[in-house]
N, C-alpha and C positions, 0 to 999 in steps of 0.2 A: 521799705514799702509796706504798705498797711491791707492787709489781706481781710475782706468782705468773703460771706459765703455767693461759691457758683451760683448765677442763678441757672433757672431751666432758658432760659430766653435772655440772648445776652447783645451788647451792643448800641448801637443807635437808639434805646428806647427801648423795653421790654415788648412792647405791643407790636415795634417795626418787625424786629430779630426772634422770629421763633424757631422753634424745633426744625418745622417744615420749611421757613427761610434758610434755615442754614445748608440742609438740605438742596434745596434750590442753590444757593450760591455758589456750594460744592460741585454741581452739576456745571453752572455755570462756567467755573473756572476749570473744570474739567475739556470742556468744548474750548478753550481758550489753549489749554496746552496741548490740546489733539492738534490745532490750527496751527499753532511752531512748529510742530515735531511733524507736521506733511508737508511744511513748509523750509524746514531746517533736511528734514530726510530725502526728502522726493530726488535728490541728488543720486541717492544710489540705487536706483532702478537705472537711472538716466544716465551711469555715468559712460557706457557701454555707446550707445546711440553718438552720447554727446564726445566721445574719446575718437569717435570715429569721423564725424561731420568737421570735426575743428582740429582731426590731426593732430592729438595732444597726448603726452606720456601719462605714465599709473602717477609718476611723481608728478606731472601737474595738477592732476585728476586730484590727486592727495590731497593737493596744497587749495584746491579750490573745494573742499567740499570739509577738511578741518583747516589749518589754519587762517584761511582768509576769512570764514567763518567768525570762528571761536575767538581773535586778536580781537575784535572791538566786541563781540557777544560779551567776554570774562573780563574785559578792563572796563565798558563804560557799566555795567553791573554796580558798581560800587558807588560812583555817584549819584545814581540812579536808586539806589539804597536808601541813601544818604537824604533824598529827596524823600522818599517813602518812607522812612521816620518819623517824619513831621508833616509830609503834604496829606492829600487825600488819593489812598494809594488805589482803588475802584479810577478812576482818572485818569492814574497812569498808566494803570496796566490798559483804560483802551486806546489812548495813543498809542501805545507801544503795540499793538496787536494792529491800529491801521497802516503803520512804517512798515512791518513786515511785509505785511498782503501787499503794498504799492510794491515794494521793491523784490518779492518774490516775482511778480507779475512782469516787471523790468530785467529777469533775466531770462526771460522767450525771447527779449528783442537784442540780446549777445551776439557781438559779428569774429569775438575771438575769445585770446585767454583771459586777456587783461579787462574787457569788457564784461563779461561775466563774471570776474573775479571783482570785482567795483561793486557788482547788483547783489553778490555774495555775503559781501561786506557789509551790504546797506541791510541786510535781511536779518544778519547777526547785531547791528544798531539796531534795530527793532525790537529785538528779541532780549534783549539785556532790559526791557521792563517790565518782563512779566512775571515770571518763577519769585524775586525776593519779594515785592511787593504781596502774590499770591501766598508765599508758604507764612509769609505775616499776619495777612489777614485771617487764613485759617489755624493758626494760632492761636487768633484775637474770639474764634468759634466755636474752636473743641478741646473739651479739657483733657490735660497732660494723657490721662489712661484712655482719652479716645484717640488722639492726636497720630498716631501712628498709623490707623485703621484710615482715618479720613486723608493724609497726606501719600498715604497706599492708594487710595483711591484716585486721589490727584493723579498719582503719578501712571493712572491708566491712560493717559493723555499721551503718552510715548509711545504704549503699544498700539491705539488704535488711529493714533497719527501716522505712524510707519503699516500701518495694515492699509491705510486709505490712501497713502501717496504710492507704495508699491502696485496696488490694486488701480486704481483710478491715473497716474503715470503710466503703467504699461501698456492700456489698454489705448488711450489716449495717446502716446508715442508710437505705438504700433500703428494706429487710426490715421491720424493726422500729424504726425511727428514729434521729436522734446519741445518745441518752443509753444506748443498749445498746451503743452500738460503745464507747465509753469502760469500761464493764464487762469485753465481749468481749476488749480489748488489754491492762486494767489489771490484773486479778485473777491470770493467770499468770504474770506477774513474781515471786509469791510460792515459786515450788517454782525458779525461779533462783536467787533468794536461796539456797534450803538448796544448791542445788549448786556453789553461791559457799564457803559456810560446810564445807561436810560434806567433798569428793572436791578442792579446791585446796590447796596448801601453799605457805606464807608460802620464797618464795625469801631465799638470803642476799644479801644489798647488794653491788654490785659486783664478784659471780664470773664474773660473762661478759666482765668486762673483763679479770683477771687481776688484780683487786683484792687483795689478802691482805684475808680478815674481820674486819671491827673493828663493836664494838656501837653499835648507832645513841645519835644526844645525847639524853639524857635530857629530859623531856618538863619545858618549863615556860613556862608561856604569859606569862611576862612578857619573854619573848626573841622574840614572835611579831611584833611593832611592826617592831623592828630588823631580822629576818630576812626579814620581808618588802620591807623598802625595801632592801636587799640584794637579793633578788631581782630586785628591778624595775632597779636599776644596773648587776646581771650583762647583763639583757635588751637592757638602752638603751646598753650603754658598750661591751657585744661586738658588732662588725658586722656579723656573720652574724646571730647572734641577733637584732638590731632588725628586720635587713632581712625577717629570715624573720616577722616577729611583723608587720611592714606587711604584707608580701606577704599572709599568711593572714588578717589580717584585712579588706582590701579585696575578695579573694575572698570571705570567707566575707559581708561586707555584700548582694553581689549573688547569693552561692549561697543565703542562705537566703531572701532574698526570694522572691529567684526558687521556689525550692519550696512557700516559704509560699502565693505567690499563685498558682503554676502552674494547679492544679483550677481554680479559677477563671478564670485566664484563657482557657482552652480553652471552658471551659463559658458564657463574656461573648462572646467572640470566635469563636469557630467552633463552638458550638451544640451541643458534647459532652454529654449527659444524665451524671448523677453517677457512675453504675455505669459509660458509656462512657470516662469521665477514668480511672478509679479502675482500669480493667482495662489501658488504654493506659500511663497513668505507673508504677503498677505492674513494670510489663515492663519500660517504657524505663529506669527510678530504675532497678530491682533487676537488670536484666541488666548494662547499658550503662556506668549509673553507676560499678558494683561490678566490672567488668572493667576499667574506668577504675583504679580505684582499686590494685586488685590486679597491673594490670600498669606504674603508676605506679611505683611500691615496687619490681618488679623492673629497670624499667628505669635506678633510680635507684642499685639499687646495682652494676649493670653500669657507670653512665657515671661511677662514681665511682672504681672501676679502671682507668678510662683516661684521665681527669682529674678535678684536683683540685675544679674547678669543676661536672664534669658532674652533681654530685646536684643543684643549684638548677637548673640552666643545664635541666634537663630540663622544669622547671616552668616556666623564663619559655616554652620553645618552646608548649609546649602552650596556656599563657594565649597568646601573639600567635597562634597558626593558629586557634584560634576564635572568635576575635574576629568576623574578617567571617562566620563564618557563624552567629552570635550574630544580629547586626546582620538577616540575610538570613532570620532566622526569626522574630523581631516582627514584620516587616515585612513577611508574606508572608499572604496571605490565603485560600490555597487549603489549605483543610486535610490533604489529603493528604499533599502538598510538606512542609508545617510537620511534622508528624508524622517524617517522614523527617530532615531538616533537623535535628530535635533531637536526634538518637540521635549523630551525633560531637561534639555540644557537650557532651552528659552525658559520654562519654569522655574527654574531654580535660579537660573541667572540675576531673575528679577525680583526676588525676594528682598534686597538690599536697599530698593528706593524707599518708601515708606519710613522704615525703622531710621534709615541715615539722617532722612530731613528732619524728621520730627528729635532725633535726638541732638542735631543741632539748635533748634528751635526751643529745645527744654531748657539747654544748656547754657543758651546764650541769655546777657541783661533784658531785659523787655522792651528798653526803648530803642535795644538796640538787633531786634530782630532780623527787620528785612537786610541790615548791614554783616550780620553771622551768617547769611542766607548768603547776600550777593560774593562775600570772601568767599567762602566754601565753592560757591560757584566759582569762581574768579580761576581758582587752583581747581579743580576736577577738569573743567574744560580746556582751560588753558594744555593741560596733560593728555587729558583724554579725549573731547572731540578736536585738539587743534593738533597735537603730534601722535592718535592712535592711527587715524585716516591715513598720514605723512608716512607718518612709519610703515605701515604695510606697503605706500605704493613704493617707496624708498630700498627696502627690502624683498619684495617681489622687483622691481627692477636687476637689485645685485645677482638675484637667483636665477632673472632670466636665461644667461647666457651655460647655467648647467642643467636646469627643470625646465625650458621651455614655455611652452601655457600651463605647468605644473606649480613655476615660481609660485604661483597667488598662495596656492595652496598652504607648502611649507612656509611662505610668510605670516601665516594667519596662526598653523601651529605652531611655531615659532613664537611668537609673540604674548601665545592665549597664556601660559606660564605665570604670567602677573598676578591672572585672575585669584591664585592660589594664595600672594603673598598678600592681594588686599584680605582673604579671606583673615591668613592671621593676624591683619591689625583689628579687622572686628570681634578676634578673640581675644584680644589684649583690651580692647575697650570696653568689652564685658570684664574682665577683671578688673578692669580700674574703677568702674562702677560698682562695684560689690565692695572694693576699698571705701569709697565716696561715701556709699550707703551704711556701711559699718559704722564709719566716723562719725556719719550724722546720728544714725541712731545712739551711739554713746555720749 
């Protein structure tokens, strides 16, 4: 590849793609994954309401809020990659933001399991075109030493997607029931799409790197078999890459559990009424989480100018210091305390999105971006939001019959253990990277 210097304005035209555009685009794509994540989340405020009205077990609860999800969200990703490659990925991503909002909105009108479990489905097809296409494009924006910061940024879209479906869900299912809060969060994802489609501009492929332009491969789906197991050999054969692909998905196993079943666990265990959960996690997700997040991304790309390892090496600290206070907030029975207790577990938790993406995005070919994106996604969710959910209700069922409305509990600490051993794979992929970087430089 033939490396040109950065320019300051990059993209579509130096004149279209400035500073302040890029900027703006960030913002934009930002509002694009707040609108998944209240639309992918809004389940566990509701799953309480909705466990009640339809008569349903933790283990159905489970199965319809990760895997019915997460099975077509992590598989059709890769195609959908694959597409983004070569198509024009501003396009796809706002189709894929109007499937959700339709079929978010399609589950207010559920008359059972299987019913709901269909519109679940269809909300996780939506959703598998927007994150590879997104973490591509802003690839295509900020260069390697910003990339971290800005994909931290992105990944505010989690916390304040889960700060607006728990908030605006509880209030709304207290008010007027679950099948209007599903309305309420589904239906404006439709004027994102146009501002997906109308005010973004399709950046050129590797000008933040200093890439010279060259046209993407030509589109032909009988190369999608082989480019995918391609993909998955770049992920599992580069060290950095696998270890970061363990690390995120053992986190993400007990992150989404953990939010899936958080409402409820407050409301089983310390007697928080729905609106009381929904205004509390609210705050906590959306403030704590999302300053997690966002000062995750800058810390990572500080400790990466001072070592070659510090961008992981920042994630394993954060996974080991929360651990005991993980531990020390299952386990704590005064509510107040617990409430307190969790607001540095949300910050630290979240330090790991930013530095993950973007170090997949460094690591991977360039035309083959959004494809390193949608694998990695493929294998974190497949793990983490399709059996972290299962797993707790799976395991708070077995525990029922000696914990009572206790089970939830011990199935959460139980399970949070993970969160430790992703941590050591992000310390192994800072080591491997210190390797990498040695190499190169000799």
């Amino acid at each position: 590849m033939t490396r040109i210097a950065a320019p300051d304005a990059v993209g579509a035209g130096a004149s279209a793609i400035t500073p302040g555009y890029r900027r703006y685009a960030l913002f934009i794509l930002v509002v694009v994954y707040t609108s998944s994540f209240v639309d992918r989340q809004i389940m566990g405020v509701l799953l309480e309401p909705i466990k009640n009205d339809l008569g349903l077990s933790d283990t159905q609860m489970g199965f319809m809020s990760g895997l019915a999800f997460a099975l077509f969200y992590a598989t059709l990703g890769m195609p959908i990659a694959f597409l983004a490659d070569r198509l024009n990925r501003r396009n796809i991503i706002s189709i894929a933001v109007g499937i959700w909002s339709v079929m978010t909105a399609m589950c207010g009108l559920a008359t059972g399991f299987w019913t709901l479990a269909l519109a679940r489905t269809g909300v996780g097809v939506g959703e598998a075109g927007a994150s590879p296409p997104a973490h591509s494009m802003l690839a295509d924006l900020y260069p390697e030493g910003e990339r971290s910061g800005a994909l931290g940024i992105y990944s505010l879209g989690i916390y304040f997607g889960i700060m607006i479906g728990f908030l605006v869900g509880a209030f709304v299912a207290d008010a007027y029931g679950w099948r209007a809060a599903f309305f309420v969060v589904g239906l404006p994802g439709l004027v994102i799409a146009a501002l997906v489609r109308f005010t973004l501009i399709e950046p050129v492929r590797g000008a933040a790197d200093g890439i010279e332009a060259r046209e993407p491969d030509p589109l032909d789906w009988s190369k999608l078999i082989s480019e995918v197991r391609g993909g998955f050999v770049h992920l599992l054969s580069d060290p950095v890459s696998r270890n970061v692909v363990l690390g995120i998905m053992l986190v993400s196993f007990v992150g989404y559990g953990g939010t899936v079943w958080g409402a409820s666990f407050f409301i089983r265990s310390h007697g928080l009424t729905l609106v009381e959960v929904g205004v509390y996690l609210s705050f906590a997700i959306g403030v704590f989480g999302a300053f997690g997040a966002f000062l995750g991304g800058r810390l990572a790309d500080w400790a990466a100018k001072k070592h070659a390892g510090g961008t992981m090496w920042i994630v394993a600290a954060a996974k080991f210091a929360a651990a005991p206070m993980v531990v020390w907030f299952f386990l704590e029975t005064n509510t107040n305390v617990a409430m307190v207790i969790y607001l540095p577990t949300l910050l630290l938790g979240a330090f790991y999105l930013g530095p993950s993406f973007a170090m997949i995005q460094s690591r991977a070919p360039l035309a083959k971006r959004a494809l390193a994106s949608a694998i990695m996604l493929f294998i974190v969710n497949l793990v983490g939001l399709g059996l972290g959910p299962q797993a707790v209700g799976i395991v708070s069922d077995l525990l029922a019959p000696e914990f009572g409305a206790e089970s939830l509990r011990y199935a959460l600490l139980l399970l949070s253990f993970a969160s430790v051993w992703g941590g050591w794979h992000y310390y192994l992929a800072g080591r491997h990277l210190v390797r990498i970087r040695q190499a190169e430089a000799a």
